[in-house]
C-alpha positions in Angstrom: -39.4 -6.6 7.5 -39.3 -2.9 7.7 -39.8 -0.4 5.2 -37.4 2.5 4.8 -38.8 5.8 4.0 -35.3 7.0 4.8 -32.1 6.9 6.1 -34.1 8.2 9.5 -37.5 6.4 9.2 -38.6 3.1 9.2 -42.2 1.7 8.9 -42.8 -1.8 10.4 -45.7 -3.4 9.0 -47.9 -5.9 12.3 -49.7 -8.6 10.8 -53.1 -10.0 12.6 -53.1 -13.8 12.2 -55.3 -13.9 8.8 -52.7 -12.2 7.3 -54.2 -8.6 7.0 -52.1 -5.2 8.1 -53.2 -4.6 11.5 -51.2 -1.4 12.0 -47.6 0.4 11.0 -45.4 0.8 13.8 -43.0 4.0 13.1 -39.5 3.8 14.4 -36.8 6.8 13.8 -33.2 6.5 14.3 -33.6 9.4 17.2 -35.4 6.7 19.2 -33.9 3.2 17.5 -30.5 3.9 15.9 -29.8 0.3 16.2 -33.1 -0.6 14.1 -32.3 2.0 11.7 -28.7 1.0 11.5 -29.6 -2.5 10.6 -32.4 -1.7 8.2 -30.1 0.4 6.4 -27.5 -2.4 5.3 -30.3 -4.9 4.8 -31.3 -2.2 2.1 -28.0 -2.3 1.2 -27.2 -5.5 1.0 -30.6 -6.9 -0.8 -30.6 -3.9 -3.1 -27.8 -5.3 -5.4 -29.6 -8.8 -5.4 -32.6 -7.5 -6.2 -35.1 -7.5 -10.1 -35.6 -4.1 -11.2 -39.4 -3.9 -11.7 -39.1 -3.2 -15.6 -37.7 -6.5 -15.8 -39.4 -8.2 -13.4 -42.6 -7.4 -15.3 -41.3 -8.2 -18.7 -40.3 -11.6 -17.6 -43.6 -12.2 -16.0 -45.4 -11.1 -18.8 -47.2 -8.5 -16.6 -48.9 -5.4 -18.5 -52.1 -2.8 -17.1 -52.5 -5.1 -13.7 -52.8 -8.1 -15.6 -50.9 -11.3 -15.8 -50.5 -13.7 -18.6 -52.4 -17.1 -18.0 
């Protein structure tokens, strides 16, 4: 899944097969404005659905780095 820096950039993180980053493909909406089109309303669209991180970590119970056992 891409990663919006904005409106006109989007970082696409490649995965090796042991699951590490293997390298950030950069795609702008100059070159891909179909990409960035679509990123776009998937931001939009899983942005209302989505935990805000305050909450997320209170219901986890996650404080400092730490979770609760």
């Amino acid at each position: 899944m891409p990663s919006l820096s904005d409106d006109n950039l989007a970082a696409v993180l490649v995965y090796d097969s042991g699951g590490a980053v293997e390298r950030v493909e950069w795609h702008s909406r100059a070159n891909e404005p179909a990409l960035l089109a679509d990123c776009c309303q998937w931001r939009e669209t899983a942005l209302p659905l989505a935990t805000p991180l305050a909450g997320y970590t209170a219901e986890h119970k996650i404080t400092a780095g730490r979770t609760a056992a």
